[in-house]
C-alpha positions in Angstrom: -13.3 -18.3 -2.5 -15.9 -16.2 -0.9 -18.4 -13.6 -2.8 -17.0 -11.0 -0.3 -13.6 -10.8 -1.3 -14.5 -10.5 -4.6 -14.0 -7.0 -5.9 -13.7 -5.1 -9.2 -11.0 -2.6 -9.4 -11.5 0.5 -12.1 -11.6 -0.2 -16.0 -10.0 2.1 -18.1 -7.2 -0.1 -20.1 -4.6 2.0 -22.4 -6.9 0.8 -25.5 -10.3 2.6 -25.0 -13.5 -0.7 -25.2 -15.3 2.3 -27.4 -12.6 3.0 -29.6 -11.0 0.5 -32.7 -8.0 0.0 -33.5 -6.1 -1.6 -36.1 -4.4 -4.6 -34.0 -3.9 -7.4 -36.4 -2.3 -7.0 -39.8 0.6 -8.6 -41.8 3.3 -6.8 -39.7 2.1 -8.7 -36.8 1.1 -11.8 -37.9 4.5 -12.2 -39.3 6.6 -11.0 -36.4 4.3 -13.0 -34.1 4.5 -16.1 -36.2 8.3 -15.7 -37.0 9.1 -15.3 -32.8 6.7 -18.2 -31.8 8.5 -20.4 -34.3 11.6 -19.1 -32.9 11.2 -19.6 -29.5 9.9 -23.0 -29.8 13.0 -24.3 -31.6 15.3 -22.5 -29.0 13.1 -22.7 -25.3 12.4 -26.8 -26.9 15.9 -27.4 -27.2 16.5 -25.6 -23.9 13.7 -27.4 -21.9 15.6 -30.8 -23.4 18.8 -29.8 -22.4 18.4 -28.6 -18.9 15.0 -29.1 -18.1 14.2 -25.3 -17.6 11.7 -23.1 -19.9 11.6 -19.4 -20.5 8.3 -17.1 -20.9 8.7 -15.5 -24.4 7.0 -12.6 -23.3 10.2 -10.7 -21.8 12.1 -11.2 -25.0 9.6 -10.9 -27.5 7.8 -7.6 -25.5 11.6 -6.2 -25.9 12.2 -6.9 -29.5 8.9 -5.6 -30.5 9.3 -2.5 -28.8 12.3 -2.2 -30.4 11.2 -2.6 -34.1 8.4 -0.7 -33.5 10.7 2.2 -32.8 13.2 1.4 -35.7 10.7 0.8 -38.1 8.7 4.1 -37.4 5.2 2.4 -36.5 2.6 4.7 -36.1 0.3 1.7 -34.4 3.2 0.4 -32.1 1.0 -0.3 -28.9 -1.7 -2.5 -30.2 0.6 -4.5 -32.7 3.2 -5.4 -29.9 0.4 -6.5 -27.6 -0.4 -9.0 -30.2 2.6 -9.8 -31.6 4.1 -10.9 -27.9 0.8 -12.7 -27.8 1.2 -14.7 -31.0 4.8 -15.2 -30.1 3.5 -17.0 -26.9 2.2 -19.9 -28.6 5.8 -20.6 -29.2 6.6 -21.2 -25.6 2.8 -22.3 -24.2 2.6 -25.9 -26.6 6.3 -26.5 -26.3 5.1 -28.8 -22.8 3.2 -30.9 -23.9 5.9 -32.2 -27.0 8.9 -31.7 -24.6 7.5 -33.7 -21.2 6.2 -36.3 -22.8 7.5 -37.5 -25.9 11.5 -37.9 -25.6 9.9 -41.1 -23.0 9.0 -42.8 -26.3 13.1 -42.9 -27.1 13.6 -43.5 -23.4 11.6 -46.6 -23.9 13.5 -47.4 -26.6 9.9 -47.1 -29.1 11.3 -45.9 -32.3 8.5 -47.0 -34.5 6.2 -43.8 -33.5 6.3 -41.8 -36.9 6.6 -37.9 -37.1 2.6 -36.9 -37.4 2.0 -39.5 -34.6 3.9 -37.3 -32.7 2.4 -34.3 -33.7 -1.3 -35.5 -33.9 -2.1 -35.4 -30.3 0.4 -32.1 -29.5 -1.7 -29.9 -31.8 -5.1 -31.0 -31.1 -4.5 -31.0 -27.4 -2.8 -27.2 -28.0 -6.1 -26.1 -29.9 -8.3 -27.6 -27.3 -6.5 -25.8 -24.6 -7.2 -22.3 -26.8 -10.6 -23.5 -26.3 -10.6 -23.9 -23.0 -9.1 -20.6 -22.0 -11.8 -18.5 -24.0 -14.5 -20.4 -22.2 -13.2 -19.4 -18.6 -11.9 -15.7 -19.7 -14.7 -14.1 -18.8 -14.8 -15.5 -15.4 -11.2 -15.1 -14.5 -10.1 -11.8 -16.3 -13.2 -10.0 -16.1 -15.4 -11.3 -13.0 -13.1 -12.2 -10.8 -10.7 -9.1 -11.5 -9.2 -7.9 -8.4 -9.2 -11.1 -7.1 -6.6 -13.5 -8.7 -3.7 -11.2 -9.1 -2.2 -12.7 -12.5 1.1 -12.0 -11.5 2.8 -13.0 -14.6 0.3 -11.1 -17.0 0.4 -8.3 -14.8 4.0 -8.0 -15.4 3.4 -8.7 -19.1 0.7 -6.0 -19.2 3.5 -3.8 -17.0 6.2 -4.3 -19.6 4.3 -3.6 -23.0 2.9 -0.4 -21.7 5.9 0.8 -19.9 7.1 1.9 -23.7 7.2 5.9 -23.0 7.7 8.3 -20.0 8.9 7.5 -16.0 7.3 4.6 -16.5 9.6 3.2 -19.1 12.9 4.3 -16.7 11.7 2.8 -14.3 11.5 -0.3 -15.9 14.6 -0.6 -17.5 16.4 0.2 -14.6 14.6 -2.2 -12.5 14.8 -4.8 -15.6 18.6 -4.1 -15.6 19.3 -4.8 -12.4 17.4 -7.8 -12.4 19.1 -9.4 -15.6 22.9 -8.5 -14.1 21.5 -10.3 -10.9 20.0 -13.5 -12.8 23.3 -13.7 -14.8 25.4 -13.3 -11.9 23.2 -15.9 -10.1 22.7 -18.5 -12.7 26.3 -18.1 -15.0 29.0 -17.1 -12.7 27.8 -18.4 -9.4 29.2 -15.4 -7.2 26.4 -16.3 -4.3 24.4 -19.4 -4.0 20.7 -19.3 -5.5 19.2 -21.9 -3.3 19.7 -20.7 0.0 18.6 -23.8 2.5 19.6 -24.2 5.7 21.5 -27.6 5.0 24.4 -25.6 3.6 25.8 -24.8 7.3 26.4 -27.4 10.1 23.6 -27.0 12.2 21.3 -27.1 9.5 22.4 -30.2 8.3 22.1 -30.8 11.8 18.6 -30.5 12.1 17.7 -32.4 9.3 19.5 -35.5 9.9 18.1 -35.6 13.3 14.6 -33.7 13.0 14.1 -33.7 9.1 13.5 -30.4 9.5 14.9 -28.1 6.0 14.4 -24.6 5.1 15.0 -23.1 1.5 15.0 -20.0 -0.4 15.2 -19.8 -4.3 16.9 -16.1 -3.9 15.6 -15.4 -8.2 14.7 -11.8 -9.1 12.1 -13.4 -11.1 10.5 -14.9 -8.5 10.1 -12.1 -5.9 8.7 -10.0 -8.7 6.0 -12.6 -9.0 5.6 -12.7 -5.2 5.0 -8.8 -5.4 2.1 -9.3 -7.8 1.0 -12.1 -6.0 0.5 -10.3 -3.0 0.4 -11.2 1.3 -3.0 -12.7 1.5 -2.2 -15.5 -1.3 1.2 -16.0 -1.0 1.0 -16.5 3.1 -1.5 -19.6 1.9 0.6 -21.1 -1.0 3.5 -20.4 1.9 1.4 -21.9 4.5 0.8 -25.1 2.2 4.6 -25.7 1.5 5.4 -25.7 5.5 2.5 -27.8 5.7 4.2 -30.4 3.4 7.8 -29.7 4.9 8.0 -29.1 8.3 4.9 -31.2 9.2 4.4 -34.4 7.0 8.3 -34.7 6.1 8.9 -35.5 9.6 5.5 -37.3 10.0 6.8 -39.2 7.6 10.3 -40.5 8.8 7.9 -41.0 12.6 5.3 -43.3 11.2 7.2 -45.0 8.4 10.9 -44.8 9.2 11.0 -49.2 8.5 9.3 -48.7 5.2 11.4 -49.3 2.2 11.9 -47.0 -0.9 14.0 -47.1 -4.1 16.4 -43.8 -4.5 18.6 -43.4 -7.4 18.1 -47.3 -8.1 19.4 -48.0 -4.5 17.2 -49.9 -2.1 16.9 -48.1 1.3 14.9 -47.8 4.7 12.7 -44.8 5.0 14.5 -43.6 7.9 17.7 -43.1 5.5 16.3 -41.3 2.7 17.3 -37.9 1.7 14.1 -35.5 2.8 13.9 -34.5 -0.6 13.0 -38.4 -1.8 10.9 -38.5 0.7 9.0 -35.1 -0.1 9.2 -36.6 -4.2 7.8 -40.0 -3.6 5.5 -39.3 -1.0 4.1 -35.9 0.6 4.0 -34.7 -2.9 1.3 -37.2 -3.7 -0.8 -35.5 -0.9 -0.1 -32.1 -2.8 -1.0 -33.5 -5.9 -4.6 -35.4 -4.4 -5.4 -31.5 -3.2 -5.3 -29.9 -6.8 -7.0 -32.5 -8.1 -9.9 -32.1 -5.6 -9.1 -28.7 -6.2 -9.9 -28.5 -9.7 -13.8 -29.5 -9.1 -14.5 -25.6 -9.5 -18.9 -26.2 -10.3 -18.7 -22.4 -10.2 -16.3 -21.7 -13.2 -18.3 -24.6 -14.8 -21.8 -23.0 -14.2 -20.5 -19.8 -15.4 -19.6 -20.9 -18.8 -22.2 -23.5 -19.5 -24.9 -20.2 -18.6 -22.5 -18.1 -21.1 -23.3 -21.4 -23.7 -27.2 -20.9 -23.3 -27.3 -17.4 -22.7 -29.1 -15.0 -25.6 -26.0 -14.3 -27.6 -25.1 -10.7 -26.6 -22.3 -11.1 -28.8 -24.5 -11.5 -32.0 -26.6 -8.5 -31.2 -23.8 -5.8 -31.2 -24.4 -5.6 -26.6 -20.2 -6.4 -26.0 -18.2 -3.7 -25.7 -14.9 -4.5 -28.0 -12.7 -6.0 -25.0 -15.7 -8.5 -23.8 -15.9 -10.2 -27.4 -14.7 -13.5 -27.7 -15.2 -16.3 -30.2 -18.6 -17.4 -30.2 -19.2 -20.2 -27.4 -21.1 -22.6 -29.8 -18.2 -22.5 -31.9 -15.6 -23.2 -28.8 -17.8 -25.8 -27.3 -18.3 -27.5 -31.0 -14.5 -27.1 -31.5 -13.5 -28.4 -28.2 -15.9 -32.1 -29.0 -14.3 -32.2 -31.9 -10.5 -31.7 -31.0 -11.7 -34.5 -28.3 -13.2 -36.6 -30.9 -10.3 -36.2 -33.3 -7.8 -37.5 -31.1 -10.3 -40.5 -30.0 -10.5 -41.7 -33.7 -6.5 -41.0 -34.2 -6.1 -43.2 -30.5 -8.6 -46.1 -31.8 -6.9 -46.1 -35.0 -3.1 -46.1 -33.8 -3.3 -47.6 -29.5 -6.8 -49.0 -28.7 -7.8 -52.8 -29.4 -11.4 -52.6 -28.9 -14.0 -49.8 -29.4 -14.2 -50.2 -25.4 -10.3 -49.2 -24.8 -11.2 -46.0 -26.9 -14.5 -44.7 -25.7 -12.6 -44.7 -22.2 -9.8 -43.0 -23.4 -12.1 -40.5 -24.9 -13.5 -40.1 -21.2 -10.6 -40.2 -19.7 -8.8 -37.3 -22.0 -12.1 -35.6 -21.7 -12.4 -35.2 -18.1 -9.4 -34.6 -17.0 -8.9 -31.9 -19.5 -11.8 -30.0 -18.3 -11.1 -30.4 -14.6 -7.3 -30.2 -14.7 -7.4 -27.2 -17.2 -9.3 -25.4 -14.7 -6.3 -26.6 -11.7 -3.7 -25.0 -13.7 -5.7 -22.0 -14.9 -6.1 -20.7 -11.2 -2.3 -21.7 -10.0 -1.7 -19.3 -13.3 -4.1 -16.8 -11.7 -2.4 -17.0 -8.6 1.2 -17.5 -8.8 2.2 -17.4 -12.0 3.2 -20.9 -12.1 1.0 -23.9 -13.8 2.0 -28.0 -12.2 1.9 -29.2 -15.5 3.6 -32.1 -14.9 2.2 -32.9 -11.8 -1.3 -33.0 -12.9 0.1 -35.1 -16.0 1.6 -37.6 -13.9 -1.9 -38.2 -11.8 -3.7 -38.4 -15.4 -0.4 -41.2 -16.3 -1.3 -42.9 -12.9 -4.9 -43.3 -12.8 -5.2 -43.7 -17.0 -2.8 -46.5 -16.5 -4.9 -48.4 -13.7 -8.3 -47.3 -15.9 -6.8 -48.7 -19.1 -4.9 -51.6 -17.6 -7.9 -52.7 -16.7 -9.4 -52.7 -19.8 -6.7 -54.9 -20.8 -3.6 -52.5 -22.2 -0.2 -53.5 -21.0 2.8 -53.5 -22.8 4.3 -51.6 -25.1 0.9 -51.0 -26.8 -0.2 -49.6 -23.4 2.7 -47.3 -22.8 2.0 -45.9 -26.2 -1.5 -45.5 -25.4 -1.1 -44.0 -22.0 2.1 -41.5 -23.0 -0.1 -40.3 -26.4 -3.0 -39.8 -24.1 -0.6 -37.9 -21.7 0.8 -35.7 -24.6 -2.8 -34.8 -25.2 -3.4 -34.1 -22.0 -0.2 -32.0 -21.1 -0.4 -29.7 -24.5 -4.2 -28.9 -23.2 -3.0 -28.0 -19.5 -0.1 -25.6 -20.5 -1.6 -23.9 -23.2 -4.9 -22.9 -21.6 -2.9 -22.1 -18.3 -0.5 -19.9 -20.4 -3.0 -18.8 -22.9 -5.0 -17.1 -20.1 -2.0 -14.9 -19.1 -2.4 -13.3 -22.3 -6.0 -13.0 -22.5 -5.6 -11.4 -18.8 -3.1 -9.2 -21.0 -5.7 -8.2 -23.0 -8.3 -7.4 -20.7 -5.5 -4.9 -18.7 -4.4 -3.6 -22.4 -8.0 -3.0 -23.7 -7.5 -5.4 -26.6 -9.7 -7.4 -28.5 -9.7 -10.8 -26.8 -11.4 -12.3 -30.2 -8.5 -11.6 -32.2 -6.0 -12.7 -30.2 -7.8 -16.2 -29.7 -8.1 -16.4 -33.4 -4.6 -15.9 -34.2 -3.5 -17.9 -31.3 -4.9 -21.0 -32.5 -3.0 -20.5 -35.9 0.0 -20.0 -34.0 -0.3 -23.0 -32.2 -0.7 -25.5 -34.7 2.5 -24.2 -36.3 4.5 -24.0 -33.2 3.1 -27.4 -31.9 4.3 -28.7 -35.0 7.9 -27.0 -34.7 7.8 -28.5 -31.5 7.7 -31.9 -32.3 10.3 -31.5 -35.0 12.3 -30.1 -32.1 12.2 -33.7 -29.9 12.5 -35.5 -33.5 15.7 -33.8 -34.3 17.2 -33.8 -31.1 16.5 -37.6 -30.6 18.9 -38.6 -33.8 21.5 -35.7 -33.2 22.0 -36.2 -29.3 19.8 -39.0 -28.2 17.8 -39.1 -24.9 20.2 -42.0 -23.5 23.7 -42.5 -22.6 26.7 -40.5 -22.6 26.1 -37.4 -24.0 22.4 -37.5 -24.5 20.3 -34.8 -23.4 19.0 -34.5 -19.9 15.4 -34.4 -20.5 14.2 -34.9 -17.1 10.4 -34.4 -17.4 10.6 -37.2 -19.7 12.6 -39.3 -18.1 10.0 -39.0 -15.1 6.7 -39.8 -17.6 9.1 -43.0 -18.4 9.7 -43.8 -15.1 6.2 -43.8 -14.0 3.9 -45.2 -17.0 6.1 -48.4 -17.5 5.9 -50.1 -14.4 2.2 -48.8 -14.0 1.2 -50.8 -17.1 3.5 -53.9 -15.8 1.2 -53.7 -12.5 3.1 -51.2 -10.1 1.1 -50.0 -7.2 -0.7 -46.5 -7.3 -0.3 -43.8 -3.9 -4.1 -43.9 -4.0 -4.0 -43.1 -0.1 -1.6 -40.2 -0.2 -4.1 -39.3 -3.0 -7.3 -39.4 -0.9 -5.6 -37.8 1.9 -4.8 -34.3 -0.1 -8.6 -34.7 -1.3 -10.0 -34.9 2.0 -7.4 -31.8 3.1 -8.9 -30.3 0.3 -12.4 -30.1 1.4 -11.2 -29.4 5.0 -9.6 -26.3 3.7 -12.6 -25.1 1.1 -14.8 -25.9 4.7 -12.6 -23.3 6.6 -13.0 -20.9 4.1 -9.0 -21.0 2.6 -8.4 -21.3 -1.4 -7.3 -25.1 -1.4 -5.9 -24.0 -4.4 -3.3 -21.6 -3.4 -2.6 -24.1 -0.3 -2.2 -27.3 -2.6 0.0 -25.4 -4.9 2.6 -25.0 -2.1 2.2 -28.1 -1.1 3.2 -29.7 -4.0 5.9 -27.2 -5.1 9.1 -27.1 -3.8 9.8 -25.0 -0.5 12.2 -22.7 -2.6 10.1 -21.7 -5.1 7.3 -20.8 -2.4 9.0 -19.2 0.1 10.4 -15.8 -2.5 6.8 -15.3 -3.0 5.9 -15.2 0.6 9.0 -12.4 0.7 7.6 -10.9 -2.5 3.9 -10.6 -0.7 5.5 -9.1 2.2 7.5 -6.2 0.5 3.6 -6.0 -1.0 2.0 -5.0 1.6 4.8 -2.9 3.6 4.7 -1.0 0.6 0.6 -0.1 0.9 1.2 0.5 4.6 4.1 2.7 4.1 1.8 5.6 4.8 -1.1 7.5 6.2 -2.3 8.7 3.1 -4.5 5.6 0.7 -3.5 7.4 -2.3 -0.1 7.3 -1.3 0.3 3.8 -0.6 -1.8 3.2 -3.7 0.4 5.0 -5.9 3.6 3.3 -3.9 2.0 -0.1 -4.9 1.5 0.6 -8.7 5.0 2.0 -8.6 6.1 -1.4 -7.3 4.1 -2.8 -9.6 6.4 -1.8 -12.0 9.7 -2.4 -10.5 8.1 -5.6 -10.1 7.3 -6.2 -13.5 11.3 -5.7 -14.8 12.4 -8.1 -12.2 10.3 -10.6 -14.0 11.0 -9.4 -17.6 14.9 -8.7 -16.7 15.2 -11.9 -14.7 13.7 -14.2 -17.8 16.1 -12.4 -20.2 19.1 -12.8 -17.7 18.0 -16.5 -17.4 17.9 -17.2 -21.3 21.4 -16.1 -21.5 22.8 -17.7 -19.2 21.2 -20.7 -20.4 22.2 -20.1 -24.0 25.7 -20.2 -23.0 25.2 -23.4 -20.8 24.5 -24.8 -24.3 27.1 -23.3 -25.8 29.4 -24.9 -23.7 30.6 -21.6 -22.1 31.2 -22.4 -18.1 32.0 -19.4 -16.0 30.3 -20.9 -12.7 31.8 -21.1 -9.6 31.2 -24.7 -8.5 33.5 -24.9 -5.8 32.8 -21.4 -4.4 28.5 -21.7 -4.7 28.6 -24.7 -2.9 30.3 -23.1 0.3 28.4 -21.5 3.0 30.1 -18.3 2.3 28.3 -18.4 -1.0 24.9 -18.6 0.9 26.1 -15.4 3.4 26.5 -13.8 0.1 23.3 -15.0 -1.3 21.7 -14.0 1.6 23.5 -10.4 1.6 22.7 -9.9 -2.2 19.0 -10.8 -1.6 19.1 -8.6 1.2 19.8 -5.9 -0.9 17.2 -6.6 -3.8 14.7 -6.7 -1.7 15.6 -3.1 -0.5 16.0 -2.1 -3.6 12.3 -3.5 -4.3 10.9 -1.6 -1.3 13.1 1.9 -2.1 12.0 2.2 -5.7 8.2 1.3 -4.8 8.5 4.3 -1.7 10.2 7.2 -3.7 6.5 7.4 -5.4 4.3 10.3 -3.5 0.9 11.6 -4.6 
C-alpha cells in the first residue's frame, strides 16, 4: 500500500484521550466473563453443528445496552464497550478448538486427554492477544483512514448508537435486517445464493464455458461491503473474477484429461463440478497469494522500533487511548506462549529434540506471518481465512515434519496439535483487533481491554474445548446422526494422507506467490486481491454492491459536507444491517438445532425463488441508499 493514500481522518472518540473514566469494574468483568462463556458454549455447538459462527458483538452490544438501562447505570457507555469486548473472547478462541480438534475423533484418536486438548487452544489464544497489541498501533492508529475495519466500525456504530436519531436509525435499519436474515435463512421465501446456474442458460454456460456467477444476497454482508468501501472491494471483487471467470476455465482448457477425486468418486477434470475444481485447485493459487501476502516488513519494522524505542509509555507521554501493555512484556509473553507449547509438543508428539525445535519454528513463523494475513483481511473486509491459512500451515508442517521422520498416528497428532496452535493464534489476533479498532473509535483504554481479554480467553478457550469434548460422546463426529463438523472434517482430510506421503499443490502455491509480487509491483493491495481469490464468488460479490451504494452515496451531491454527512448516515444503517443480520442469523440457527424446519426446500431451489431473491435485494439495497440520502447538512 502506498504512503499516499494513507490518511488520518479527525480524532475526537465519544471517550475524551484527556479524560478517565471508570471502564472496568466488577459489573463488567462479570457480564463480560458470563456472555463470553456463554457464547462459546452456544456459537461452539453451532459451528459443530452447521459449520457457521456468529460475532458476539451484535447480541452482547444489545443485551448490555439493555441492562445498562434496566439496571440504572450511571457509566453505561464505557462499561458496554468493554463488556462486548470481554464477551468477544467467547466467540474469537472458539476456531481454533472447533476446526481442528473434532479431526482427532474423525480419526478415530480417542486417547488425547482433556488438557491436551486445551493446552495448545489457550496458549495459542493468549499468543494471538499478544500479537494484536503489537500491530494495534500500526493498524488502528497509523494506518486509520486506510483499512476501513468494516466489522469494528459497525461494532463501534452499534455501541454508540445508544441515545438520539442515531439510535432510530439503527434499530430500524437493524430490524429490517434481522426480519430479512430470518426470512432468508429460516423460511426460505427467496433464494440466498443467487448464481446464475439456477436458470437454464446459466447452467448453460457453465457446462459448456465453465463460466458461473453468484451473489450471497445477506444483509450482513452488504453492510460490510458499505464499510468496506469502492476502492477495496472492486480489488477483493477483481480477485474472485480473477479465480472464476479466468483460471476456472483455464483450468478445464489445459487440464481437462487430468484426474481428480470428488465426493470419493474418481473422475476426469473435464467432468468436475466448477466448484471442485475452484476447491482443489484455483484456491491453492489464492491461498499461495496470502501467504506471500503476509511478508508485511513494514508492520514488522513498525513494532520491532515500538520494542526499542525509549518507553513513552513509562514516562507518562501516551495520551490514555495510545497505552497499551508494555512491549517487553508482549514480546516476553509471546516466547514464552511459543516455548510453552514446544515443551508440551516434545513432551506429548516429538521423538527427538530435532522434531521439536522445528515445530517450535514452524509454530513460530507461521504465527507471526499468518497473524499478520488475517489481521489485514480483518482490516479490510471483515472476514479472517482462518482455515485456509491453517490448511497451508497442515500442508507444508506435514512435508517439514515428515521429513524429520513423523508419520503415523504420532504425526497426525503432532501436525493437528500444531495446527490447533496455530488456528487459535490466527482468529483471535484477527478478531481481537476488531475490538481494539473499537477502542480506538470509542476513546477507550486499549490497555485494559488487552488485559482483561487475555483472562477471558483462557476461560473461554477452555469452555471451548469442553464444548468438542462433550459433543463428541453425546453426538459423535461420525455416522448417522453425528454432527456435521465440516472444518474438521477438512483438517482430517488433508493431514492424513499428507503424513502417509500425499502430494503437496506446491505449483498452484508458487503461482499465487509470484501473482502476489506482480500485484504489490503494480501498485494493488495483493491482500485485498488474494482475499477474493480464495473466497467464494458469493461472499465477494455483496461487498462489491456494498462499495458501490458507498460511493453513490458520497457523490449524491454537490455539496462535500453533504455527501459526508450522507456517508456517516449510511454508516449507520450500515452498521444495523450487520448487527440485525448476526442476530437474525443466530435465530434462525438456534431453531435449525432445535429441530424447528420452516424452510421452503422445494420453493428456494426454483428460479422463481432467485427472481425473488433478486427483487428483495433489489429493494434492500434501495432501502440502503434512501436512508443514507435523507441526511442533509
Amino acid at each position: 500500500m502506498s504512503d499516499e493514500n494513507k490518511t488520518r481522518r479527525p480524532y475526537a472518540p465519544r471517550m475524551s484521550p484527556h479524560q478517565t473514566y471508570e471502564e472496568i469494574n466488577s459489573y463488567v468483568v462479570f457480564w463480560g466473563l458470563f456472555f463470553s462463556v456463554l457464547f462459546a458454549l452456544a456459537v461452539g455447538y453451532l459451528c459443530l453443528k452447521i459449520g457457521q459462527t456468529v460475532d458476539a458483538f451484535a447480541p452482547v452490544s444489545v443485551l448490555a445496552m439493555g441492562m445498562a438501562v434496566l439496571f440504572h447505570r450511571r457509566n453505561a457507555f464505557p462499561e458496554t464497550v468493554h463488556i462486548q469486548a470481554i464477551a468477544s473472547a467467547g466467540t474469537n478462541i472458539i476456531g481454533g478448538a472447533m476446526f481442528i480438534l473434532p479431526a482427532l475423533y474423525i480419526l478415530n484418536i480417542e486417547d488425547v486427554s482433556f488438557l491436551e486438548m486445551a493446552i495448545p487452544i489457550v496458549l495459542g489464544g493468549v499468543l494471538g492477544v499478544f500479537l494484536a497489541t503489537v500491530f494495534r498501533r500500526y493498524f488502528c492508529e497509523e494506518m486509520d483512514g486506510v483499512y476501513p475495519f468494516p466489522s469494528g466500525s459497525a461494532a463501534a456504530e452499534v455501541l454508540e448508537s445508544d441515545e438520539g436519531s442515531k439510535a432510530h436509525i439503527m434499530l430500524v435499519s437493524g430490524a429490517v435486517a434481522l426480519v430479512y436474515d430470518f426470512v432468508l435463512n429460516s423460511l426460505g421465501w427467496w433464494q440466498e445464493l443467487l448464481t446464475t446456474t439456477t436458470f437454464h442458460w446459466g447452467q448453460v454456460l457453465a457446462d459448456k464455458y465453465k463460466l458461473v456467477f453468484s451473489l450471497d444476497n445477506d444483509a450482513a454482508l452488504l453492510g460490510i461491503g458499505y464499510f468496506t468501501g469502492l476502492r477495496y472491494a472492486a480489488i477483493i471483487a477483481a480477485g474472485s473474477f480473477f479465480s472464476w471467470l479466468v483460471c476456472i476455465p483455464v483450468a478445464y482448457y489445459l487440464g481437462s484429461d487430468h484426474t481428480m477425486v470428488v465426493d470419493g468418486e474418481t473422475m476426469l477434470l473435464a467432468n468436475a463440478p466448477v466448484d471442485a475444481v475452484f476447491s482443489q485447485y484455483v484456491r491453492h493459487i489464492g491461498i499461495g497469494m496470502l501467504a506471500m501476502s503476509g511478508v508485511v516488513v513494514r508492520v514488522v519494522k513498525r513494532a520491532v522500533a515500538d520494542l526499542f524505542s525509549k518507553g513513552a509509555s513509562s514516562s507518562g507521554m501516551l495520551l490514555r487511548t495510545q497505552q497499551d501493555l508494555p512491549m517487553t512484556q508482549i514480546v516476553f509473553g509471546s516466547l514464552l506462549m511459543t516455548i510453552l507449547f514446544a515443551v508440551f509438543f516434545h513432551v506429548m508428539c516429538a521423538e527427538s529434540l530435532t522434531q521439536t525445535v522445528i515445530a517450535f519454528v514452524l509454530v513460530m513463523l507461521f504465527a507471526l506471518m499468518l497473524s499478520v494475513v488475517g489481521i489485514s483481511s480483518i482490516a479490510f473486509m471483515g472476514n479472517e481465512p482462518v482455515s485456509g491459512m491453517t490448511i497451508f500451515m497442515i500442508i507444508v508442517s506435514a512435508v517439514v515434519m515428515g521429513g524429520a521422520g513423523m508419520a503415523g498416528k504420532t504425526g497426525i497428532i503432532a501436525i493437528l496439535m500444531m495446527a490447533a496452535f496455530l488456528c487459535a493464534t490466527l482468529a483471535v489476533s484477527g478478531n481481537f483487533m476488531s475490538e481494539l479498532k473499537v477502542a480506538y473509535i470509542t476513546g477507550a483504554t486499549p490497555k485494559k481491554m488487552q488485559q482483561w481479554q487475555l483472562v477471558s480467553i483462557v476461560l473461554a478457550g477452555v469452555v471451548s474445548v469442553g464444548v468438542v469434548f462433550l459433543m463428541h460422546h453425546a453426538y459423535g463426529f461420525t455416522g448417522e446422526g453425528a454432527l456435521a463438523a465440516p472444518q474438521a472434517n477438512a483438517m482430517a482430510a488433508i493431514v492424513k494422507p499428507m503424513m502417509d506421503g500425499g502430494d503437496t499443490p506446491w505449483p498452484l502455491y508458487m503461482a499465487g506467490a509470484f501473482f502476489a509480487v506482480l500485484l504489490w509491483m503494480m501498485k494493488i493491495p495483493p491482500l485485498a486481491f488474494a482475499l477474493g481469490s480464495y473466497l467464494p464468488m458469493g461472499i465477494n460479490t455483496p461487498v462489491l454492491v456494498g462499495g458501490l451504494i458507498s460511493y453513490f452515496v458520497s457523490h449524491s451531491s454537490d455539496d462535500a459536507k453533504v455527501n459526508a454527512k450522507r456517508l456517516s448516515e449510511g454508516n449507520t444503517v450500515a452498521s444495523g444491517f450487520v448487527a440485525g443480520g448476526a442476530i437474525g442469523s443466530l435465530i434462525s440457527a438456534v431453531l435449525h438445532i432445535a429441530g424447528i424446519d420452516w424452510f421452503a426446500k422445494a420453493w428456494a431451489a426454483s428460479p422463481a425463488a432467485t427472481f425473488a431473491g433478486i427483487v428483495a435485494y433489489f429493494v434492500l439495497c434501495i432501502f440502503l441508499y434512501a436512508m443514507a440520502k435523507r441526511a442533509v447538512k
